[in-house]
N, CA, C and O of each residue as an XYZ file, in Angstrom:
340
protein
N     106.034    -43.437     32.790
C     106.038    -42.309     31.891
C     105.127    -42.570     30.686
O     104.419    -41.689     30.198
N     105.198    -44.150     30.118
C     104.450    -44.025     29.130
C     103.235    -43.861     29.413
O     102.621    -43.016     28.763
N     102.400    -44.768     30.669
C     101.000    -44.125     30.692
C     100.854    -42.877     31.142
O      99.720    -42.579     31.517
N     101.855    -41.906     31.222
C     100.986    -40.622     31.862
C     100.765    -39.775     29.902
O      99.853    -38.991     29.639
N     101.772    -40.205     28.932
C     101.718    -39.747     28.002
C     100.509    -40.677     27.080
O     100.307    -40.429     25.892
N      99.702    -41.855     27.890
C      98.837    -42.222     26.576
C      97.445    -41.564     27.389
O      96.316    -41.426     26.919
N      97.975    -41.187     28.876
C      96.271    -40.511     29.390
C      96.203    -39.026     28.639
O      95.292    -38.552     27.960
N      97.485    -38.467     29.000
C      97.505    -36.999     27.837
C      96.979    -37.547     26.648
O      95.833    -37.156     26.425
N      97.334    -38.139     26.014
C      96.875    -38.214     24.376
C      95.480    -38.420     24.690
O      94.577    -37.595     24.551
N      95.414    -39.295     25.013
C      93.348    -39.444     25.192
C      92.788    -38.600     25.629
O      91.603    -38.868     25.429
N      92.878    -37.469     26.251
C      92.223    -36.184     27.158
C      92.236    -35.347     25.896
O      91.243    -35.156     25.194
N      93.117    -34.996     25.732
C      93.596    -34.131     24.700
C      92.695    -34.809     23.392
O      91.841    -34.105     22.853
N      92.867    -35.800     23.057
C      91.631    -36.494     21.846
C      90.136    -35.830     22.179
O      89.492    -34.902     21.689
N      89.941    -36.664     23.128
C      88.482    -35.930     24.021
C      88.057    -34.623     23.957
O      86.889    -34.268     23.802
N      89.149    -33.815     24.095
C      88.163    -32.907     24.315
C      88.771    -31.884     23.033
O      88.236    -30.779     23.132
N      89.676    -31.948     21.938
C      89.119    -31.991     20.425
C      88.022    -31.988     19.543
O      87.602    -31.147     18.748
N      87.333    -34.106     20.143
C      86.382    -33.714     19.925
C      85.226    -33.697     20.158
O      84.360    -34.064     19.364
N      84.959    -33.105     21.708
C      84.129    -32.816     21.954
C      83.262    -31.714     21.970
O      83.928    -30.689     22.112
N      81.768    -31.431     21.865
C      81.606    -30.353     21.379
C      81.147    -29.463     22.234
O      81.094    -29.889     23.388
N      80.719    -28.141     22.046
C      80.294    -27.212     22.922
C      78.566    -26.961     22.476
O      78.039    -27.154     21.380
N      78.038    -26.538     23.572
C      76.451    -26.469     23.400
C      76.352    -25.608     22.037
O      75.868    -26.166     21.052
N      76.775    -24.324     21.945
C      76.856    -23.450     20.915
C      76.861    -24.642     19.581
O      75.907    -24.741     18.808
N      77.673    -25.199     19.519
C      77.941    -26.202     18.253
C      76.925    -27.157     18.134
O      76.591    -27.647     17.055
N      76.486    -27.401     19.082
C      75.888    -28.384     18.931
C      74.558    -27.730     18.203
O      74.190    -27.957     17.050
N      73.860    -26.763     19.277
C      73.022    -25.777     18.634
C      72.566    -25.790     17.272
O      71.446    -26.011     16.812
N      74.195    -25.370     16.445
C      74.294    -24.852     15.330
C      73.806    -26.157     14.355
O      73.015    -26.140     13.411
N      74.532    -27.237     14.904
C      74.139    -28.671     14.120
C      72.792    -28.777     13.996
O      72.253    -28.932     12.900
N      72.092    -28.693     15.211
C      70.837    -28.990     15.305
C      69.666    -27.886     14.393
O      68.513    -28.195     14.094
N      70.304    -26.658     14.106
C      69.294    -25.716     13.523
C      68.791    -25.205     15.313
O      67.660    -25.434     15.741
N      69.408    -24.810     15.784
C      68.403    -24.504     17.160
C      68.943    -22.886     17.582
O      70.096    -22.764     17.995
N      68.193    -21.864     17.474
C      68.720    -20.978     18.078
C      68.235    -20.703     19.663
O      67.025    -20.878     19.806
N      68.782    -20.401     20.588
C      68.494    -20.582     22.204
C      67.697    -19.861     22.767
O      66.932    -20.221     23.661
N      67.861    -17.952     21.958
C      67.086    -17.220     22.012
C      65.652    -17.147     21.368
O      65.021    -16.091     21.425
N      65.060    -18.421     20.669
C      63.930    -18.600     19.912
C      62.925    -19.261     21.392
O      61.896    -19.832     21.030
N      63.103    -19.227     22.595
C      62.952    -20.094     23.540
C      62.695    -19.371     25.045
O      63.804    -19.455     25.573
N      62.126    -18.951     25.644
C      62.341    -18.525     27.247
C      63.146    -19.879     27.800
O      63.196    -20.811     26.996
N      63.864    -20.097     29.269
C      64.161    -20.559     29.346
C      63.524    -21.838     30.278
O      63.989    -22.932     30.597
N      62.346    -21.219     30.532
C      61.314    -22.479     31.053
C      60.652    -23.780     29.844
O      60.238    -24.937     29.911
N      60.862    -22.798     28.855
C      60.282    -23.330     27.781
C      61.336    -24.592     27.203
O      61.123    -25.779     26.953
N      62.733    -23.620     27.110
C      63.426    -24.954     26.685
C      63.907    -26.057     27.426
O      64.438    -27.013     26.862
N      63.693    -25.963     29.192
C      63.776    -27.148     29.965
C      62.426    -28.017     29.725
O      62.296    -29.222     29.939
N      61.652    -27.297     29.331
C      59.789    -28.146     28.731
C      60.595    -29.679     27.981
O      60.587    -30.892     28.188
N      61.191    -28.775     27.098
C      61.632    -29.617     25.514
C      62.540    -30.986     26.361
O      62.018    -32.101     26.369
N      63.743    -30.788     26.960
C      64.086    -31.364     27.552
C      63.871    -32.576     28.514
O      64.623    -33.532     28.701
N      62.525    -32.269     29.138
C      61.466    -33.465     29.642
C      60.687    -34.524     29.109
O      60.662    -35.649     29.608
N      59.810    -34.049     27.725
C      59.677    -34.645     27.047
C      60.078    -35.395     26.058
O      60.424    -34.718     25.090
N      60.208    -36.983     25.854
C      61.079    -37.287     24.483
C      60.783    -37.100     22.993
O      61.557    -37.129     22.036
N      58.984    -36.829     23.065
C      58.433    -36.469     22.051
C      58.695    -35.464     21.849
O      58.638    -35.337     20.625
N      59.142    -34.030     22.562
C      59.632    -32.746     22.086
C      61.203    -32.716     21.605
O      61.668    -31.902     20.808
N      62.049    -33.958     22.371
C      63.291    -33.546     21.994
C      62.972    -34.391     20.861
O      62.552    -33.603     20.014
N      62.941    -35.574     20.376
C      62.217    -35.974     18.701
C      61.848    -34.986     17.979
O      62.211    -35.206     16.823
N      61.277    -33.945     18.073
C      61.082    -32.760     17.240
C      62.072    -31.791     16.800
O      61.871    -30.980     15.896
N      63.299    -31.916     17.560
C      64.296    -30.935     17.820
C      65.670    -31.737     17.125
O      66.641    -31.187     16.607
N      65.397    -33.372     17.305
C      66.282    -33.947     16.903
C      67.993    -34.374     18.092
O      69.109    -34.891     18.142
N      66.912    -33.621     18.808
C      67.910    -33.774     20.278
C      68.382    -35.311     20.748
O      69.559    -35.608     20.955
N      67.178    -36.295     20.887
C      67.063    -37.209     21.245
C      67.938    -38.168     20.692
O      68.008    -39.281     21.211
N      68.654    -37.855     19.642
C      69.802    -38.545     18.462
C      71.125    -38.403     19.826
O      71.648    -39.473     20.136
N      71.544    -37.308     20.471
C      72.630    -36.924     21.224
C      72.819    -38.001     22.401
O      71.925    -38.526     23.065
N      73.893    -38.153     22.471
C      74.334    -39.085     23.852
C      74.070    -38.043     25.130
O      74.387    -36.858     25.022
N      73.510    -38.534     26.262
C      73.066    -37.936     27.608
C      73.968    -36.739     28.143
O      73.570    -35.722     28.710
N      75.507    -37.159     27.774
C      76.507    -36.041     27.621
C      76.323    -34.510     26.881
O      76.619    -33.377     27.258
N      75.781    -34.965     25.821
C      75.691    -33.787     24.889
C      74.636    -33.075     25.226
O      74.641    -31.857     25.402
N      73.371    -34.060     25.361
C      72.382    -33.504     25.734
C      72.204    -32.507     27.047
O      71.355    -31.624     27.171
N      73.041    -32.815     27.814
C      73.282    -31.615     29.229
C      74.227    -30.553     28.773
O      74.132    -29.525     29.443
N      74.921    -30.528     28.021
C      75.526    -29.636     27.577
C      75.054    -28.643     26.181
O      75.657    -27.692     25.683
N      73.861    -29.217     25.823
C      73.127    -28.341     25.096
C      72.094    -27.858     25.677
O      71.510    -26.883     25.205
N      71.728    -28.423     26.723
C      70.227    -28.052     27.412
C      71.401    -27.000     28.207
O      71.195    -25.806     27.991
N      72.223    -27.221     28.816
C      72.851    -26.041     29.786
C      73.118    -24.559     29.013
O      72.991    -23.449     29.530
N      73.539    -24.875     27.578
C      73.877    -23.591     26.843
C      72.351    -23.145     26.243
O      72.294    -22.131     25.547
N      71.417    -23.732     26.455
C      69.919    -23.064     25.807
C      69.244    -22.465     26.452
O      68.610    -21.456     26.144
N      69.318    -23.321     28.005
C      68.886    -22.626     29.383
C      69.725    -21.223     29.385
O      69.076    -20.195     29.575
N      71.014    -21.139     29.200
C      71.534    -20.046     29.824
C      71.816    -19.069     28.629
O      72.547    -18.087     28.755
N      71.279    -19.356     27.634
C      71.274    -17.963     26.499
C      69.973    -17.814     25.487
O      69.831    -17.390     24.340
N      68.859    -18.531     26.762
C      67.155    -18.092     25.942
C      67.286    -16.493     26.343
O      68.093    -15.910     27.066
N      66.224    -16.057     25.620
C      65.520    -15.083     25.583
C      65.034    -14.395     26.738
O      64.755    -13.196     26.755
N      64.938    -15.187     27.709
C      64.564    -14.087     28.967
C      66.041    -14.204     29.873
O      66.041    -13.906     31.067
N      67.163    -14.621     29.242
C      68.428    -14.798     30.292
C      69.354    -13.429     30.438
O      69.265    -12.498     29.637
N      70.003    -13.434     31.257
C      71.217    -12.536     31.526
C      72.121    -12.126     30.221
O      72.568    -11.008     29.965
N      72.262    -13.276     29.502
C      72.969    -13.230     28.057
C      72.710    -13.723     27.009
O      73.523    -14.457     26.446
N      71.349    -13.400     26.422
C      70.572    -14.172     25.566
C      71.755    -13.913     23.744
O      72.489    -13.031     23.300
N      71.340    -15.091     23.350
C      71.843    -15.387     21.904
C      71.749    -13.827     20.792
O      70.751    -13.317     20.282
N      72.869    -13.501     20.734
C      72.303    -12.296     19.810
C      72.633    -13.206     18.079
O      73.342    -14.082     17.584
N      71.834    -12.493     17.824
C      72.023    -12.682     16.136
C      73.256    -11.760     15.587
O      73.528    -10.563     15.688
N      73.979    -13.076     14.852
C      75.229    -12.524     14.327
C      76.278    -12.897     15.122
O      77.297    -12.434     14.609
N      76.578    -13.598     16.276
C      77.275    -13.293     17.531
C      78.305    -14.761     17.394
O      79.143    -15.011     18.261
């Protein structure tokens, strides 16, 4: 019983605080819709572009989870970033 209550506590820690692409975004100064979405997998390839973006600071985790929320709310997507939103 006690380890099923210290794996709850740690999951539950985790994902507190873990963040969402949107957030991360916001940290970074990055809006998704400033971007087609070919453009922001570009950024993603290069380390000299994510150095510009400040991306390259993020653990490999974060970094797929911000490249996934930039890809899927640029400017030419299904549900691009509205301003204000």
């Amino acid at each position: 019983m006690r380890k099923i209550f210290v794996l709850f506590t740690l999951l539950l820690t985790v994902s507190l605080f873990s963040a969402d692409g949107k957030t991360l975004a916001k940290n970074l100064g990055l809006s998704a819709s400033s971007k087609a979405s070919t453009q922001w997998n570009r950024v993603f390839k290069k380390a000299k572009k994510m150095a510009k973006y400040g991306i390259d600071k993020l653990s490999d985790a974060d970094k797929g989870i911000l490249k996934a929320y930039l890809v899927s709310h640029a400017a030419d997507s299904d549900s691009p970033e509205a301003a204000g939103m």
